[in-house]
Wavefront OBJ file of the C-alpha trace (Angstrom):
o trace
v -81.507 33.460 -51.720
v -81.067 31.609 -48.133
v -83.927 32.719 -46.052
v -82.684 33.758 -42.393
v -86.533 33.974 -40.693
v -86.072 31.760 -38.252
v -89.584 29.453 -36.970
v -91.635 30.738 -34.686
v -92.774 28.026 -31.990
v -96.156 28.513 -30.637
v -96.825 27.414 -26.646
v -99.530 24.673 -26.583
v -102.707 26.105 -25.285
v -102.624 27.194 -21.746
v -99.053 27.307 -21.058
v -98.621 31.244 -21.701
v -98.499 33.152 -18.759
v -100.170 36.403 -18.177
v -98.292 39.111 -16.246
v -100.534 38.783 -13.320
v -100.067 35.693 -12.684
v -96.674 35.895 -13.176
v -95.833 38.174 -10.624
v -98.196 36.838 -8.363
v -96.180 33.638 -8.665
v -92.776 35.670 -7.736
v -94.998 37.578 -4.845
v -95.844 34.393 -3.272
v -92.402 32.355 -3.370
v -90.927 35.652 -1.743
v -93.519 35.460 1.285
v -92.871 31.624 1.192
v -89.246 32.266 1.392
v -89.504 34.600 3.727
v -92.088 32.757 5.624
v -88.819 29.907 6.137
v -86.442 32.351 6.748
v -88.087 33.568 9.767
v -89.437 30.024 11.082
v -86.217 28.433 10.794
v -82.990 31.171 9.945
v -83.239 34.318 11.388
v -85.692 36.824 12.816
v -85.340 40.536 13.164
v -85.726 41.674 16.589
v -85.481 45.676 17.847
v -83.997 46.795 21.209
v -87.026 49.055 23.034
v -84.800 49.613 26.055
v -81.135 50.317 28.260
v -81.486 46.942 29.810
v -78.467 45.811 27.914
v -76.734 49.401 27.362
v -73.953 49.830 25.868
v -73.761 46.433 24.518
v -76.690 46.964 22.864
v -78.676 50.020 22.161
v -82.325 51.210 21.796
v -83.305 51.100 18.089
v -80.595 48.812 17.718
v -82.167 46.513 15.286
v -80.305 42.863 15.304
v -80.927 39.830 13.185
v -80.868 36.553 15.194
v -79.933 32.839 14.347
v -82.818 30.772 15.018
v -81.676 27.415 15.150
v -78.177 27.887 17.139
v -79.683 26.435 20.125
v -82.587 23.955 18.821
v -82.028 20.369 19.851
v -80.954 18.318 16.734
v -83.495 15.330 16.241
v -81.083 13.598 13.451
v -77.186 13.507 13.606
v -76.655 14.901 10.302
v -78.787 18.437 11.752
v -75.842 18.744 13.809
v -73.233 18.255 11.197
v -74.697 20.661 9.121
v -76.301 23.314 11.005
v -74.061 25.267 13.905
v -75.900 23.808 16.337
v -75.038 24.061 20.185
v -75.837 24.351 23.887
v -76.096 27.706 24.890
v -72.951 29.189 27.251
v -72.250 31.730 29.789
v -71.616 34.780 28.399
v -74.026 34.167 25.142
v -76.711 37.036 24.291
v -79.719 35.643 24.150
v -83.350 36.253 22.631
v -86.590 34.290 24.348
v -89.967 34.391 25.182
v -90.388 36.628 28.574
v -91.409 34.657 31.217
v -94.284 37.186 32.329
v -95.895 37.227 28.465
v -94.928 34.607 26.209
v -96.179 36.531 23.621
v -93.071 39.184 23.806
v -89.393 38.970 23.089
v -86.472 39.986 25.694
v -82.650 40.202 25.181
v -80.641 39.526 27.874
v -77.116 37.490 28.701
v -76.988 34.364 30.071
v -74.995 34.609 33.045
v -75.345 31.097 34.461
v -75.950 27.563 33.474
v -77.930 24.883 34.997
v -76.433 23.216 38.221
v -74.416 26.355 38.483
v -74.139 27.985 41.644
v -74.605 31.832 41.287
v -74.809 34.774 44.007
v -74.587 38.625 43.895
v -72.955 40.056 46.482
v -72.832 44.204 46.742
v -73.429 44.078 43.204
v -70.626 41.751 42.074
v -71.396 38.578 40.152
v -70.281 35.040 41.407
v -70.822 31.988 39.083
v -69.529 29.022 41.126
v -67.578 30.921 43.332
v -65.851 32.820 40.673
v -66.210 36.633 40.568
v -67.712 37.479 36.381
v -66.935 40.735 35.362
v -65.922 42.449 31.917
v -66.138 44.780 29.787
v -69.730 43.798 28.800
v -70.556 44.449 32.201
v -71.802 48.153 33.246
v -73.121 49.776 36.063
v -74.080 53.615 36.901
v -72.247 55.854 39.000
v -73.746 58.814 37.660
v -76.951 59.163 36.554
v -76.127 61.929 34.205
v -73.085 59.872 32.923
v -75.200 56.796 32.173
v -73.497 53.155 32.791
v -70.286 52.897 32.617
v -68.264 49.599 31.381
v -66.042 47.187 33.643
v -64.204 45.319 35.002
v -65.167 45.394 38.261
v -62.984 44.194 40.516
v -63.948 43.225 44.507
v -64.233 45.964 46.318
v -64.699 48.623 43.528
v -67.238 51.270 43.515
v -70.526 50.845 41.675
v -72.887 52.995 42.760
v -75.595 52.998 45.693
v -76.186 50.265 46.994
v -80.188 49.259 46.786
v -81.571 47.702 50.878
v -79.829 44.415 51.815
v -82.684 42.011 51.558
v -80.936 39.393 53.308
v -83.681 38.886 55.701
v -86.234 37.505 53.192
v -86.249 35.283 50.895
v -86.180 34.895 46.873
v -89.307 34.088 45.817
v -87.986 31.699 43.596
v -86.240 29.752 45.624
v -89.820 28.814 47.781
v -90.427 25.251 46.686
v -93.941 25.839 46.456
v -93.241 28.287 44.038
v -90.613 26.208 42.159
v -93.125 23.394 42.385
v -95.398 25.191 40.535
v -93.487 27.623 38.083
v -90.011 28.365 38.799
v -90.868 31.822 36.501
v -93.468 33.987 35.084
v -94.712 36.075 39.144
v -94.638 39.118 40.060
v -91.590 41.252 39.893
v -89.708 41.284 42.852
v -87.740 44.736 43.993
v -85.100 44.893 46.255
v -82.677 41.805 44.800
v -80.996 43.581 42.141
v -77.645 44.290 44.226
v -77.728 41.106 46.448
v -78.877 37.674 45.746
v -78.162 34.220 46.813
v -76.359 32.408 46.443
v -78.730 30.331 44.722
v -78.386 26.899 42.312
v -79.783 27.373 39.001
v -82.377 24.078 38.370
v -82.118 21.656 35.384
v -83.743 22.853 32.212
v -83.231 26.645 33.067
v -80.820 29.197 32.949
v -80.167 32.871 34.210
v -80.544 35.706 32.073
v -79.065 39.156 33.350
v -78.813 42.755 31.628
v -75.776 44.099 30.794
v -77.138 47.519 32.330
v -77.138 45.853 35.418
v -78.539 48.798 37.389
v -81.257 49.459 34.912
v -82.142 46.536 33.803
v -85.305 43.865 34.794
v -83.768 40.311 34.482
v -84.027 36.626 36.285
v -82.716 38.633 39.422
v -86.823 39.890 39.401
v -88.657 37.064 37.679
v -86.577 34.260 38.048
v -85.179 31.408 35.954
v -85.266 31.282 31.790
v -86.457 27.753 30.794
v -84.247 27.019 28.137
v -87.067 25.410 25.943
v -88.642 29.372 25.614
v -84.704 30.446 24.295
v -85.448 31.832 20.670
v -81.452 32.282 19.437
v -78.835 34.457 19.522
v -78.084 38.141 17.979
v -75.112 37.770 15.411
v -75.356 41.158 13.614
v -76.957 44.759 14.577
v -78.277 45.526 10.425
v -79.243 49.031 11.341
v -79.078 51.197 14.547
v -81.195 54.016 14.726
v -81.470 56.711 17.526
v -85.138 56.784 18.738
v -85.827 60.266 19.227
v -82.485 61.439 18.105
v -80.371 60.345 21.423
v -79.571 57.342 22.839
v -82.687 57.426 25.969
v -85.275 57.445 24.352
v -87.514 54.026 24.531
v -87.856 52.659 21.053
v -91.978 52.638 20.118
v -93.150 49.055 20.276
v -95.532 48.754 17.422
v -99.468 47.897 18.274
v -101.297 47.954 15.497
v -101.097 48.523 11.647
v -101.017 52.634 12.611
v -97.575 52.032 14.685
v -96.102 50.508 11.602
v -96.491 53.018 9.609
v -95.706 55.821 11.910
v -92.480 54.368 12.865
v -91.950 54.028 9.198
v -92.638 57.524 8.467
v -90.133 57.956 11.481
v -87.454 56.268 10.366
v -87.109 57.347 6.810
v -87.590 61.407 7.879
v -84.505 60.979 9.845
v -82.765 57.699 8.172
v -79.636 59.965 7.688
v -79.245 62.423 10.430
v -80.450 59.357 13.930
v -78.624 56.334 12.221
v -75.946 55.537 13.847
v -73.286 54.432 11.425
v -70.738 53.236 13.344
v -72.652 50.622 14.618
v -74.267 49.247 12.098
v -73.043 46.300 10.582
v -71.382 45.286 13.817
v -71.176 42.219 15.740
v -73.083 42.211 19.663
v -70.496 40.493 22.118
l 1 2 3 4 5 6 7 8 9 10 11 12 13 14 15 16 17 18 19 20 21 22 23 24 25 26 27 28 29 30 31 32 33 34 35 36 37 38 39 40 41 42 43 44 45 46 47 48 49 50 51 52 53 54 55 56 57 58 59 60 61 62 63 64 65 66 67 68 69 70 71 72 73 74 75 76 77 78 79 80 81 82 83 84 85 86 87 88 89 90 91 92 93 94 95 96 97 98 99 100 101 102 103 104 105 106 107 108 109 110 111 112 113 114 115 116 117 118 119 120 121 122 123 124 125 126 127 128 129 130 131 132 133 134 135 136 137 138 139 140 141 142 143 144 145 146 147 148 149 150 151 152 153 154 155 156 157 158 159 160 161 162 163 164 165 166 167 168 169 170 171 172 173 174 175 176 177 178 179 180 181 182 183 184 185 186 187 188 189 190 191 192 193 194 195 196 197 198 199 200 201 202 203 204 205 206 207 208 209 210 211 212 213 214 215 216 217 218 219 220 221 222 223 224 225 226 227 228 229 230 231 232 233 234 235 236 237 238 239 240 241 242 243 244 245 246 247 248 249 250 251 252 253 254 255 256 257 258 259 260 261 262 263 264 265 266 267 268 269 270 271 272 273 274 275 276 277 278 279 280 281 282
């Protein structure tokens, strides 16, 4: 009678694995994986604030491409990563001039050597008036922005005091000399500005809330060496306080984390905002 026991092959001494160390193994590629993912990819980044309302909105949280704007080092980077200079009209993530050690969202409005000026709230780049859809402004405070185009002459709100008599700070070549960005905000430019020539090695970042938003027009010029990527998907949007006004909470500590966690999954269902997540910022 055939025997159908089939040999049992003993590991040589040492090579069994325990499940500890097994799963530590699996925890530690993850982080590692992770670890590239967010040093190279993508990083998750969450809106706090209406500075670039409707376009984007608080709690939306957006996963951004990394490398889209790096400078290649080798030719065959730029064959096969998307690589490129960045553009007017691109969102932007980087490193906010007045702390380096936070993250703003704005749009890049203006490249350098371009020529830019804001007249009675109306955007010139190179002469030509830039307006859109993307573009709101607030008539109403109760109505919240509303989207464009703008066209010359339209209404868009109160007007904020001409400050045609001073000057930009930014444009004070002591200042320039010395750090075209990262001083002191500077009120009363938001409505009119320039026109002004955006410097090599920089570019100009405005909100889309343009009335309610704190942008290059305050604390002048991006350097496009702080420019972090580009938003190309909002994963989940979530309504801070259950409406669209309230601030997001920027986390401080290990105690934020978990609060906002706690948050989040109490009211994952009824604040989400479904029709917006999964969707595409432009």
């Amino acid at each position: 009678m055939a025997d159908d026991t089939k040999p049992i092959h003993e590991l040589p001494a040492g090579v069994a694995k325990g499940a500890v160390r097994d799963n530590l193994e699996v925890a530690c590629f993850a982080v590692l994986l992770i670890i590239f993912f967010k040093t190279f990819v993508g990083q998750q980044f969450t809106i706090p604030s209406a500075s670039m309302r409707n376009t984007l909105m608080i709690g939306d949280h957006l996963l951004a491409n990394k490398f889209i704007f790096a400078t290649p080092q080798w030719g065959w980077e730029a064959s096969l990563f998307p690589m490129r200079k960045v553009d007017r009209g691109d969102i932007i993530v980087f490193r906010y001039p007045m702390d380096r050690n936070m993250d703003y969202v704005k749009r890049c409005v203006a490249l350098p050597g371009d020529k830019l000026e804001v007249r009675r709230k109306h955007l010139y780049v190179n002469d030509k008036l830039i307006t859109g859809e993307f573009e709101h402004h607030i008539l109403n405070w109760d109505d919240g922005p509303v989207n464009g185009p703008w066209l010359d002459g339209a209404n868009v709100g109160p007007m904020e005091p001409d400050p045609s008599a001073g000057i930009w700070p930014f444009l004070d070549p002591e200042i320039a000399k010395a750090d075209m960005q990262g001083h002191p905000q500077t009120s009363g430019f938001r409505d009119n500005l320039g026109p002004i020539t955006v410097p090599q090695g920089c570019v100009f970042g405005m909100g889309d809330n343009r009335d309610n938003s704190a942008d290059s027009r305050y604390w002048g010029f991006i350097p496009q060496e702080q420019l972090r990527g580009r938003p190309f998907i909002v994963w989940w949007s979530y309504r801070e306080g259950g409406n669209d006004d309230t601030g997001a909470k920027v986390p401080t500590g290990p105690g934020d984390v978990v609060a906002n966690f706690v948050d989040g999954a109490r009211h994952f269902f009824t604040w989400t905002r479904w029709e917006r997540t999964g969707t595409i910022p432009r």
